[in-house]
Each structure stands twice: as C-alpha cells, then as structure tokens.
MMTF fields as JSON, N, C-alpha, C and O atoms, coordinates in Angstrom:
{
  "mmtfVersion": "1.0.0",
  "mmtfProducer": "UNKNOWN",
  "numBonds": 263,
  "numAtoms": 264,
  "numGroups": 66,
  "numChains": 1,
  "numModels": 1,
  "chainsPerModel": [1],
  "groupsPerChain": [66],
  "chainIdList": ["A"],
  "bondAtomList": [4, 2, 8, 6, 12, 10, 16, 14, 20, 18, 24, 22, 28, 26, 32, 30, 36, 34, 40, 38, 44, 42, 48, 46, 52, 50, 56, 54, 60, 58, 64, 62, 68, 66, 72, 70, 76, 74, 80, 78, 84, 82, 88, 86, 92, 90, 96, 94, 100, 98, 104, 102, 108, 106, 112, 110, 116, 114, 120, 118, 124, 122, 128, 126, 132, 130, 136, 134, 140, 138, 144, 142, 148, 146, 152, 150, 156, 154, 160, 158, 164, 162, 168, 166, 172, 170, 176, 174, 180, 178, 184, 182, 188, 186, 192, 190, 196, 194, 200, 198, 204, 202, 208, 206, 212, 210, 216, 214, 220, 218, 224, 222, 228, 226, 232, 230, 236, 234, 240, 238, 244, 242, 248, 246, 252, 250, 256, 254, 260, 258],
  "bondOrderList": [1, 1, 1, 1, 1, 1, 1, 1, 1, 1, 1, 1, 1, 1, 1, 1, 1, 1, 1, 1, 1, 1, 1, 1, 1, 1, 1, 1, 1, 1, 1, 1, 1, 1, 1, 1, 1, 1, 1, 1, 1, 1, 1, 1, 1, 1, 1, 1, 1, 1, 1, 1, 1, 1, 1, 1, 1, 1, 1, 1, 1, 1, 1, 1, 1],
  "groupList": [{"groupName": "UNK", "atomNameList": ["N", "CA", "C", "O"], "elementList": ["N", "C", "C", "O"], "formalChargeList": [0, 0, 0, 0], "bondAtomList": [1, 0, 2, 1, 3, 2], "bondOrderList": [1, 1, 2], "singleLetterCode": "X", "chemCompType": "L-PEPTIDE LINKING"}],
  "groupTypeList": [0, 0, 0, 0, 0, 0, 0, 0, 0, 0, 0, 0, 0, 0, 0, 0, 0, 0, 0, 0, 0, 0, 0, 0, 0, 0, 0, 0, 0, 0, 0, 0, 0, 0, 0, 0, 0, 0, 0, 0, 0, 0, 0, 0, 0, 0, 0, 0, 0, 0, 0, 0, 0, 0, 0, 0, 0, 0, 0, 0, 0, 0, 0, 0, 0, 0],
  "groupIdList": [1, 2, 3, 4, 5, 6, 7, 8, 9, 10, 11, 12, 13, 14, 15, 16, 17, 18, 19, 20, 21, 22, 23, 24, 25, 26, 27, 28, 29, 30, 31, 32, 33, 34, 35, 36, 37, 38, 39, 40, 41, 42, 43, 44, 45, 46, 47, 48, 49, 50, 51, 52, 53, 54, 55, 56, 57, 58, 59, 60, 61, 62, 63, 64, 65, 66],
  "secStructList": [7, 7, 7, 7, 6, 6, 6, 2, 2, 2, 2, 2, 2, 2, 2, 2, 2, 2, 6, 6, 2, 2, 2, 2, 2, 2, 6, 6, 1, 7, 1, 1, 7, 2, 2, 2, 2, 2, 2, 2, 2, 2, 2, 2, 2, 2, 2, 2, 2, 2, 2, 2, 2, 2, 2, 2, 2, 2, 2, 6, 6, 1, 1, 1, 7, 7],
  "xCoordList": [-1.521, -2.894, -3.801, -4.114, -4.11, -5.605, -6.847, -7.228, -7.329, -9.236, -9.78, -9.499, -10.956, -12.387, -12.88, -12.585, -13.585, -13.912, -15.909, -16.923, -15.633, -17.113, -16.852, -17.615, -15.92, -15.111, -14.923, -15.377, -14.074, -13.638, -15.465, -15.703, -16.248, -17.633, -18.287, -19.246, -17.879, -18.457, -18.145, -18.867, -16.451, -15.351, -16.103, -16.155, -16.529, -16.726, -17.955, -18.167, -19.158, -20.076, -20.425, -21.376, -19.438, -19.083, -18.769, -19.335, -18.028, -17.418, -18.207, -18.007, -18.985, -20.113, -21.103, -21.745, -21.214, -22.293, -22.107, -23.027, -20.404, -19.802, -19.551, -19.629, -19.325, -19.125, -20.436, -20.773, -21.152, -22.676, -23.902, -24.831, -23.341, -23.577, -22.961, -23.462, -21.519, -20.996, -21.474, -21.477, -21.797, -21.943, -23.495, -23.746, -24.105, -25.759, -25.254, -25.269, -24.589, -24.075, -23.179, -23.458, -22.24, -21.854, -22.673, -22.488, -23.668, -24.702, -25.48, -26.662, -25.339, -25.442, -25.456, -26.519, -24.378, -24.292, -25.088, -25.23, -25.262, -25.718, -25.903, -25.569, -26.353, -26.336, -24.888, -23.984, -24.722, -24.046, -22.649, -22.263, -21.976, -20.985, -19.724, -19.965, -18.496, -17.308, -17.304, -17.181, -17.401, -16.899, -17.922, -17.579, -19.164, -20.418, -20.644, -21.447, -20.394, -20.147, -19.547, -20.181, -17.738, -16.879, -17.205, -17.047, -17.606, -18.185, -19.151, -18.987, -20.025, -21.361, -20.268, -20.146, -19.679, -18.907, -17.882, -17.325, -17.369, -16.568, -17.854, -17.972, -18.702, -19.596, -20.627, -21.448, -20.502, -21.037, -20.108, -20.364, -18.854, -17.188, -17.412, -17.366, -17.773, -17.479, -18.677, -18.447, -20.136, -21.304, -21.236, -21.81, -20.43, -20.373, -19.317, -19.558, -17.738, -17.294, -17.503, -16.905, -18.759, -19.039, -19.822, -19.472, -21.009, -21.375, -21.086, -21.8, -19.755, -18.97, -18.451, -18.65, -17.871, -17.344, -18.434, -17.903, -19.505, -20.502, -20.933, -20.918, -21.262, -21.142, -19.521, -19.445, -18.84, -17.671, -17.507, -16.914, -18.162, -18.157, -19.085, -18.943, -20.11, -21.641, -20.965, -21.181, -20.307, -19.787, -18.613, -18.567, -17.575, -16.785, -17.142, -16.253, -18.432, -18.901, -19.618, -19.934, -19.729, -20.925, -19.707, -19.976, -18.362, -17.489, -16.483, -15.735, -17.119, -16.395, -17.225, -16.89, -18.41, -19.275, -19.696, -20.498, -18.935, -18.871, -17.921, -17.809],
  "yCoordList": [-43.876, -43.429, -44.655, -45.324, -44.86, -45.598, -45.68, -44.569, -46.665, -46.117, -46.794, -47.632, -45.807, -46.015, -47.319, -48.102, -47.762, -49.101, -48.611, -49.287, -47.277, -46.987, -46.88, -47.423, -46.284, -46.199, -47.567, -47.889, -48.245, -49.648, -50.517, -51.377, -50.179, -50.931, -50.019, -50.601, -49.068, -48.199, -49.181, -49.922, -48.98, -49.348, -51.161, -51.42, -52.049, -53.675, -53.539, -54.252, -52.46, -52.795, -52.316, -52.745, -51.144, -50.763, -51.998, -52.258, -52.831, -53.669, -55.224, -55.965, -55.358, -56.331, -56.058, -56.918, -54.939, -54.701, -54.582, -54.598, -54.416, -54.184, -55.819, -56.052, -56.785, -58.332, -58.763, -59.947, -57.851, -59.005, -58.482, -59.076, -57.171, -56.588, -57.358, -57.51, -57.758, -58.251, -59.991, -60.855, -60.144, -61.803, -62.124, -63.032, -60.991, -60.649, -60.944, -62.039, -59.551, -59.513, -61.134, -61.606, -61.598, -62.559, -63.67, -64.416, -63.742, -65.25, -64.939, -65.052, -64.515, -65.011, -66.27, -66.852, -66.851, -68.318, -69.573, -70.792, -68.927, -69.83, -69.309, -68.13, -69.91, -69.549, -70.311, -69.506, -71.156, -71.952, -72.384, -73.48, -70.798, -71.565, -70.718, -69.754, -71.338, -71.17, -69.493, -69.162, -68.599, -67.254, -66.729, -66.344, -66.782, -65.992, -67.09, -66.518, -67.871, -68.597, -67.683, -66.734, -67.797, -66.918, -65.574, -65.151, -65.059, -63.35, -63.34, -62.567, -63.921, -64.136, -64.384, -63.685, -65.581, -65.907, -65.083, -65.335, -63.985, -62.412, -61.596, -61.382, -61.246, -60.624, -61.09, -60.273, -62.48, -62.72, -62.203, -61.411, -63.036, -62.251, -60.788, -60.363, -59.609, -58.423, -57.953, -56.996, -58.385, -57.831, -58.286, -57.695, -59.473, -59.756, -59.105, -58.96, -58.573, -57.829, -56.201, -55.327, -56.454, -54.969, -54.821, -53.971, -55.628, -56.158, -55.875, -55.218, -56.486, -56.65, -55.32, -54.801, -54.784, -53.37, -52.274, -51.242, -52.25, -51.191, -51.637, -50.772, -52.915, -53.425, -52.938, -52.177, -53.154, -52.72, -51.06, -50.519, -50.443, -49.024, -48.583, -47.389, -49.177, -48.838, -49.193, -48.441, -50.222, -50.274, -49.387, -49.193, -48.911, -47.922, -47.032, -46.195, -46.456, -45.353, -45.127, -44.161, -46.373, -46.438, -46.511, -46.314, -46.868, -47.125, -45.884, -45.718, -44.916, -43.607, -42.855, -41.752, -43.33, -41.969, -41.965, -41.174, -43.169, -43.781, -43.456, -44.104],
  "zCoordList": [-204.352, -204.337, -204.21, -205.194, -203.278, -202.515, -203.954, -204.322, -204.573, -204.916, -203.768, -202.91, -204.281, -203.063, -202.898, -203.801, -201.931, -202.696, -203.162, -203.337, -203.191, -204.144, -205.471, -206.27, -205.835, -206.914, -207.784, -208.882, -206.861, -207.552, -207.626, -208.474, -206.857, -206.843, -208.69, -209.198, -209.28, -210.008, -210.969, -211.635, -210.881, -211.932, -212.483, -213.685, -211.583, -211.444, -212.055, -213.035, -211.532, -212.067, -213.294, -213.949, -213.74, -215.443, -215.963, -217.025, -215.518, -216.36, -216.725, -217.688, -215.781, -215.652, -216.587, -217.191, -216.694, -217.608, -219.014, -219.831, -219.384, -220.656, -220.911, -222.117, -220.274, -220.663, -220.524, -220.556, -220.377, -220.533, -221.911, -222.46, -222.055, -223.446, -224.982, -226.096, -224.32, -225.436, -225.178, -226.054, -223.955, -224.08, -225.393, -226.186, -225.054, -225.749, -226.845, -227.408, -227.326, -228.68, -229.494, -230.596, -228.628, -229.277, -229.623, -230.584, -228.713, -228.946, -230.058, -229.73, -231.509, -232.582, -232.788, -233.005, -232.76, -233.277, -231.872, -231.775, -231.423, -230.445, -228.925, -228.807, -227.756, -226.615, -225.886, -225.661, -225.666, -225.518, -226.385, -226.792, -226.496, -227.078, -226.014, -225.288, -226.172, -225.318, -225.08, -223.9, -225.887, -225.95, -224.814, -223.696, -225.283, -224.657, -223.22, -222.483, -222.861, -221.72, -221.141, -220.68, -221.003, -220.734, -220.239, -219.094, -221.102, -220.971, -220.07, -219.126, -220.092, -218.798, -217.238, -216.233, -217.612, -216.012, -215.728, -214.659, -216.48, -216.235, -215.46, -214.254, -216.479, -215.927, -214.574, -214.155, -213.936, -213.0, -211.708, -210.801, -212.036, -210.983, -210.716, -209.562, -212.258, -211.795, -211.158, -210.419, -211.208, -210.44, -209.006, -208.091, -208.847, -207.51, -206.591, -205.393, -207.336, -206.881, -206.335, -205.708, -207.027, -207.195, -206.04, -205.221, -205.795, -204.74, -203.498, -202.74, -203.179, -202.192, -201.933, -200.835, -202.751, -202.875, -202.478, -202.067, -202.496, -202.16, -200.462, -199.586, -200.197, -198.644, -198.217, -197.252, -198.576, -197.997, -197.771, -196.837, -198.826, -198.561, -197.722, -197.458, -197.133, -196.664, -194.932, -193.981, -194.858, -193.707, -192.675, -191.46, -194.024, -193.433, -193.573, -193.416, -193.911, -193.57, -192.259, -191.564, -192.229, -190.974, -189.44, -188.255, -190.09, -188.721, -188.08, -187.116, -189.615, -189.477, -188.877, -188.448, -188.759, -188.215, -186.873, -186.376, -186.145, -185.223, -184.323, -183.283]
}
C-alpha cells in the first residue's frame, strides 16, 4: 500500500507542529539548550518535508489532468 504524498504532507506537518509545541514547552530552563535546539531542527526537517510533499501533490495532479 502506496501513502499519498498529501497524506504523508498531513502526516510531516502533524509532526512539525508536535516538535515545536514540545520545543516551546521544554525551553523552561532556557532557550538555548541541547534538547529544545534538537526539537526546533526536527521540526524545521518535518515543515519542510511537508512542504515538498504538498508541491509534489499539486503537481501530479496537475500531470493527471493532463
């Protein structure tokens, strides 16, 4: 079984938004510390995959209708 890549764009940008909630949440102790770093540069990877994944779907739609 194939996912969509609208699907997988849903799935990336769920998940971008769940590591950048917790990056919020962890910077208690600071802005700048190893954990909440981390979590921000997850959450930058999955908004950009996600990104990519919605151009990728916007295009094979456009090559199917073609």
């Amino acid at each position: 079984m194939k996912a969509r890549p609208g699907t997988l764009a849903v799935f990336y940008l769920a998940m971008g938004a769940l590591f950048t909630s917790l990056a919020i949440n962890s910077s208690s102790d600071g802005m700048w510390n190893f954990l909440t770093v981390v979590m921000m540069v997850i959450a930058t990877f999955d908004f950009a995959v996600a990104i990519r994944m919605f151009r990728f779907s916007l295009k094979q739609r456009s090559a199917q209708k073609k």
